[in-house]
N, C-alpha and C positions, 0 to 999 in steps of 0.2 A: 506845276512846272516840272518835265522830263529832267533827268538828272542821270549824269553819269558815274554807276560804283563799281566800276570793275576795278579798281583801284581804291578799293575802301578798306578803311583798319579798324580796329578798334576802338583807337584813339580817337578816328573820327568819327565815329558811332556814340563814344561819351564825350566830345564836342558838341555835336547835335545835338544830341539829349538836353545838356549844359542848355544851350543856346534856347532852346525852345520851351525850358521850363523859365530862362530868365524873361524872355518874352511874353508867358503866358503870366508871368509873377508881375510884369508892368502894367501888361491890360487888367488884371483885378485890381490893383492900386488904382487905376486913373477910377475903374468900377466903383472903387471904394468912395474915392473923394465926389464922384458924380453922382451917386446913391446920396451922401450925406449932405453937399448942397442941395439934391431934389426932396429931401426929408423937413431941411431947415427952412425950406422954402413950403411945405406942406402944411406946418406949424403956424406959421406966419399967417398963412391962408386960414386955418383954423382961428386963429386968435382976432385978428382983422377981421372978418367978413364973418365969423361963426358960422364955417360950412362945416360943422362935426362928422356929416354924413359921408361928403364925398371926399372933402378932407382925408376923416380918420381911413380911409379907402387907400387915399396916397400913400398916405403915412406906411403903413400896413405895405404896402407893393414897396418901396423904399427901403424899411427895414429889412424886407425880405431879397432884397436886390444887392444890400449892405450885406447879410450873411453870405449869402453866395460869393459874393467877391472876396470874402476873409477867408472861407471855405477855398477859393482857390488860387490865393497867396499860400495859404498854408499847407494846403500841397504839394504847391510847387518849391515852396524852403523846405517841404520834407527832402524831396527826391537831387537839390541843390545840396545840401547839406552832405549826401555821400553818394554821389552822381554813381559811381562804379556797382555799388551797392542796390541800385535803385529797383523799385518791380519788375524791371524788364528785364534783367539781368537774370534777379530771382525765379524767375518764371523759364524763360526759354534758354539760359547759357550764358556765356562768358560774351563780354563785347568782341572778343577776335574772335568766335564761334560763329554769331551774329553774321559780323562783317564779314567773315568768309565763305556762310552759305550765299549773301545777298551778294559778292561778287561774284560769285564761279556761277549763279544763274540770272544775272541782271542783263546777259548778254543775248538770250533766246528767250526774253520773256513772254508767257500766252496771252496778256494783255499791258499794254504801256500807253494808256488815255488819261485825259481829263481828273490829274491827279492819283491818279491808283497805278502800283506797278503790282502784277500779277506774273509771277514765275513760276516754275512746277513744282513748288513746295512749299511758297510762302506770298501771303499779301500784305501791302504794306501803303501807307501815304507817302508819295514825296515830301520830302524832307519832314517828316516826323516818324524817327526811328521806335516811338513810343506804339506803334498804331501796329507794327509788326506781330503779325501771327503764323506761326508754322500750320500749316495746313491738318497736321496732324496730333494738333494741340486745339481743335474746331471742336465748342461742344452745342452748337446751334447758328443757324443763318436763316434769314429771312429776307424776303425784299420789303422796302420801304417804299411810298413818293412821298412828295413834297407837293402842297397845293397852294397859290397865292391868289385865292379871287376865284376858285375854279378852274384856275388853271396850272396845269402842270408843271414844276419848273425844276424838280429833283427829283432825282433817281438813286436811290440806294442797296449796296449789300449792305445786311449788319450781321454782325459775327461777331459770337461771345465765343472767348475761350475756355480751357479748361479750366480757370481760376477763376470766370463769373465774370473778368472784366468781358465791355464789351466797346466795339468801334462799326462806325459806319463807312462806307467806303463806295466815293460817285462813282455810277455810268453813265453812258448817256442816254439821251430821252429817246425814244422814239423805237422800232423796230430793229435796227441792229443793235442797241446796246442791250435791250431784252434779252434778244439771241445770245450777244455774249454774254450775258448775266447768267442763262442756262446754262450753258457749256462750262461757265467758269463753274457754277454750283455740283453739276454732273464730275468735274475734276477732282472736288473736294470732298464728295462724297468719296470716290474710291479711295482718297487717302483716309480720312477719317469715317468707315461706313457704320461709326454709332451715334455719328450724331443726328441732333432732330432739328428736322426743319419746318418752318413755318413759325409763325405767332399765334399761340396758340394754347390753353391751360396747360395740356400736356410736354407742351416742347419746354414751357415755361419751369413746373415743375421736375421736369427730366432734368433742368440745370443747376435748380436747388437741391435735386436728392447726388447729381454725380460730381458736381464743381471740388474742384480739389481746393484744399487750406493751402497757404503761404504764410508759412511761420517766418 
């Protein structure tokens, strides 16, 4: 969904954030309780029927379904707990830094599609101020698809930055979002021209050997 920030602060930059870690802290609870009723329900199957095989198979998908979802409550009360504080802050500036590159160029951006706003210095998700990368903070991009059956149904940038984190970021399918998927990566390269592109051992290890620490 397109969104208007030429009038964006700070404050609403650590709203957002707020807002979308308490959203992402709801879906791993609801995660949570739906892992542990399809677990208690796996047991039951086990003990009833003594299918130990495909059973303990559930079981095993379940708990691992159940860590994940603890794994991202717990992140999310990390980044709640001192929202101002949080990695993204740490990484790229202060929230009115932020908020004031992504207003002064939200207004002539080189792409504004299908969830992604792309301006001449940063890309970012609507409404997930978390996903935001300065272009010059790029230390790998690749294209992704998506396949369901054979057939095609996502398009991606993925882009790690300097810190190792990484996000993915739709185009669209077909012949012009390609097109602009080159032009956008040709953009990025002249800002960042050391970073490596493609999927690849070496693009891979180039991120491990130059990724910068966040103390």
């Amino acid at each position: 969904m397109k969104q208007n920030y030429a009038d964006l602060t700070g404050d609403a930059v650590v709203r957002g954030v707020r807002k979308k870690n308490n959203q992402k802290r709801l879906l791993c609870l609801l995660g949570v309780l739906a892992a542990a009723a399809a677990l208690t329900g796996a047991f039951i199957w086990i003990i009833k029927m003594h299918e130990f095989f495909y059973g303990g198979i559930l079981a095993i998908l379940c708990a691992f379904g159940a860590y994940m979802a603890f794994t991202g409550v717990s992140k999310a009360n990390k980044v709640l707990a001192d929202v101002e504080n949080c990695r993204l802050f740490r990484k790229f500036g202060t929230p009115e830094s932020i908020a004031s590159r992504i207003a002064s160029e939200c207004g002539e951006p080189l792409l504004d599609s299908k969830g992604t706003l792309i301006c001449n210095s940063f890309i970012m998700k609507h409404g997930d101020f978390e996903s935001y990368i300065p272009f010059e903070q790029t230390l790998r991009l690749f294209r992704r698809e998506h396949r369901t059956n054979g057939i095609q149904d996502g398009v991606y940038l993925v882009m790690t930055d300097a810190y190792g984190d990484q996000q993915q970021f739709p185009f669209k399918i077909g012949k012009k979002g390609k097109a602009q998927m080159e032009e956008i990566v040709d953009h990025i390269i002249q800002q960042a021209p050391n970073c490596a592109v493609g999927y690849t051992k070496e693009a891979l290890a180039y991120v491990k050997l130059n990724k910068k620490d966040l103390n």
